[in-house]
Phi, psi and omega in degrees: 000128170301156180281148174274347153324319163308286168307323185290313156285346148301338200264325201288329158307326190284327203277296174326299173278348202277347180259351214274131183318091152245195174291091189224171173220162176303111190276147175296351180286318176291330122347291187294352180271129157325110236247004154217149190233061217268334189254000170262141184250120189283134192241157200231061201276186183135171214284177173312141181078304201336316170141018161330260172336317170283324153326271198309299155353321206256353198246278176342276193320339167269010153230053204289356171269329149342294244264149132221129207257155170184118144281127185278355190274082155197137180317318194285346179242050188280338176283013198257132166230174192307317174326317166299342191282349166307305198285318174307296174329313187296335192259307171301289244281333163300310141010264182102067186235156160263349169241180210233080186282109181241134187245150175063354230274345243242344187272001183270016114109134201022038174303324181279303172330288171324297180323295197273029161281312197282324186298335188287275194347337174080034176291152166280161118237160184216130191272132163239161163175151199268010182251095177332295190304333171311291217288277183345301188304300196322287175335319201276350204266301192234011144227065169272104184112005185227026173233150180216109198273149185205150188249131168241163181211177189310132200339144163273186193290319188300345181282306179314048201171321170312283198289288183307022192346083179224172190269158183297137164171190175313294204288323178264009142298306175300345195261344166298317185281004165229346151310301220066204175258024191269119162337297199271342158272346184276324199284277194271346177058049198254142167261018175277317168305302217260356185278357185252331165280312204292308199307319201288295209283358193271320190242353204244319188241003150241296197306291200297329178298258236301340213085037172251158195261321203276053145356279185309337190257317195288332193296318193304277194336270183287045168246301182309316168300324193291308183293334174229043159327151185050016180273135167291130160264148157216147138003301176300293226280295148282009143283317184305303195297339210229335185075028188274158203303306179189154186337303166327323166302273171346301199278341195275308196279337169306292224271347177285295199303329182268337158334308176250057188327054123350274213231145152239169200248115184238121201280168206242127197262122186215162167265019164262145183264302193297345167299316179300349198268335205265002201244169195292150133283195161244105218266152173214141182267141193298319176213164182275340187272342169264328154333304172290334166285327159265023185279139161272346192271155180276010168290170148230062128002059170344295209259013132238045178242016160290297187318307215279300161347299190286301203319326171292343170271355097335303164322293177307338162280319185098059166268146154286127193228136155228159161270172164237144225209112167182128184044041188094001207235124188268170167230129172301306183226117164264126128310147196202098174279146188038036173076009176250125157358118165228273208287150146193115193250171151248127163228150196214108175330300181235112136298089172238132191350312209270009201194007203257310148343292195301301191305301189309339186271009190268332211269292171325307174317278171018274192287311153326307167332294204280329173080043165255156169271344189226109192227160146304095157251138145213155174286182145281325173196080187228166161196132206187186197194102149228127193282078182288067187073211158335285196299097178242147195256122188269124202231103156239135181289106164002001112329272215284349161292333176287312210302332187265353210283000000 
């Protein structure tokens, strides 16, 4: 069992750098949080880095006498197991605090017991932790019904723009579309940050949480993803090509990755749920700046690490998202709310003669589809209005689409 001498200096140093005045903004996620929880425990997941811990910081500073903090993602308490938490009690019940910050807490081996121990106690608490499958399972099991979950993610453009307090437009988009959000690379631009998170979420938060032993085929595999963003996939098709053992393998490492939410799967839009599950996807790397940094291939494939943007900026409201793929004619994205249509977008880095064809029928199949009048492309910096009979398609530059989405 850890000493409580220990812990109290873990705890008390971490308090220490966890106050200390840095460059931060407001994240847009802090609006959206319920602003008392007396039966819940608010849960705060999302990949490695994204910008947790400073979220829980912004949330402390409006009570700070309230709060009491503790991260578990640290070497001195990689050794902390459920038996600590006794010793932990002993250190709040002096406290005195009334909410409960835990970063990381998922790394602890019976953990969701000890929450719904503080939430019966009547504690507020908040959770963080970088694994889906952790949390979803753990939650559904021993707190149902007493959690309510939320996602952040690495800056949006509009955050982006913020913290580099620079103006909205054409040039800094480019400079987003080529950073990406993880805070501490947009803060400093060492490409040594992001080559060290992808190691972290590759080996720390996959390879070692999973088991998995064949290291190199999981390493081959997202590396392989990384390269081809926005590409369609199956399971078969990258076992042959990677030379991994079998599909199974395969469908087992796609789901560790969107798990630590790496990558997102973007299904193929059928009103059938079992078509969606059986037909190819679409891979999306969680940001462009660690695309550009662990990428391997020498293309720079503008126009779908473009592709890869708009999803996430879609992807961050918690839209329901599909491609759309019927009688040749493809669409990037449908979106859908309340099982109903809102959307259809396309995108294309440069609209030109030579490619100009392709996109509107693809965006029009769509829109036929869908029985819509109104449809989307957007550029990097294009703008136009066309009118096809009814159908008119709206061509805007990737700012001001972030900016509204």
């Amino acid at each position: 069992m850890i000493k409580k001498s220990d812990l109290e200096t873990v705890i008390h140093l971490q308090k220490e750098r966890f106050l200390k005045s840095t460059d931060e903004i407001e994240r847009e996620l802090l609006q959206l949080l319920p602003l008392s929880l007396s039966n819940h425990a608010l849960i705060i997941s999302g990949v490695r880095r994204c910008g947790k811990s400073t979220l829980i910081k912004q949330l402390v500073n409006q009570e700070p006498s309230d709060a009491f903090y503790i991260n578990f993602d640290t070497p001195k308490l990689y050794e902390f197991e459920i038996n600590d938490f006794e010793v932990l009690d002993q250190i709040i019940y002096t406290a005195n605090p009334k909410k409960l910050y835990f970063d990381e807490i998922q790394v602890v081996l019976g953990w969701e017991l000890y929450v719904r121990q503080k939430l019966d106690e009547g504690y507020q608490v908040l959770v963080t932790g970088s694994n889906a499958s952790l949390l979803s399972k753990e939650l559904g099991t021993k707190l149902t019904g007493r959690h309510i979950t939320k996602e952040l993610f690495p800056f949006s453009y509009v955050e982006f723009i913020r913290f580099k307090k620079i103006e909205s437009g054409i040039d800094s988009f480019r400079s987003y579309f080529r950073l990406g959000g993880f805070p501490e690379y947009v803060k400093h631009e060492s490409p040594e940050i992001l080559t060290s998170l992808f190691d972290d979420i590759l080996f720390r938060d996959i390879a070692v949480r999973h088991g998995v032993r064949d290291v190199k085929s999981l390493q081959r595999l997202l590396l392989y993803l990384v390269a081809n963003v926005g590409s369609l996939i199956t399971a078969t098709r990258l076992a042959t090509l990677l030379g991994i053992k079998s599909s199974a393998t395969v469908l087992d490492y796609l789901s560790y990755f969107e798990q630590s939410w790496i990558l997102g799967l973007l299904p193929k839009f059928s009103w059938s749920y079992r078509a969606r599950l059986v037909n190819p996807r679409k891979v999306y790397i969680i940001d462009n700046g660690l695309v550009n940094a662990v990428s391997p291939s020498f293309s720079e494939n503008n126009g779908r690490k473009l592709e890869n943007c708009i999803y996430w900026f879609l992807r961050q409201k918690q839209k329901e998202i599909f491609y759309f793929n019927e009688t040749g004619h493809e669409c990037d994205f449908v979106t859908f709310k309340n099982n109903k249509v809102e959307e259809v977008i396309q995108v294309c880095y440069h609209l030109e003669p030579e490619n100009r064809a392709r996109e509107e029928n693809g965006l029009l199949a769509a829109m036929d589809f869908f029985n819509l009048n109104n449809g989307t492309i957007i550029t990097m910096d294009q703008s136009d209005i066309i009118q096809i009979g009814e159908k008119r398609i709206n061509v805007i530059p990737a700012y001001k689409f972030s900016e509204a989405v």
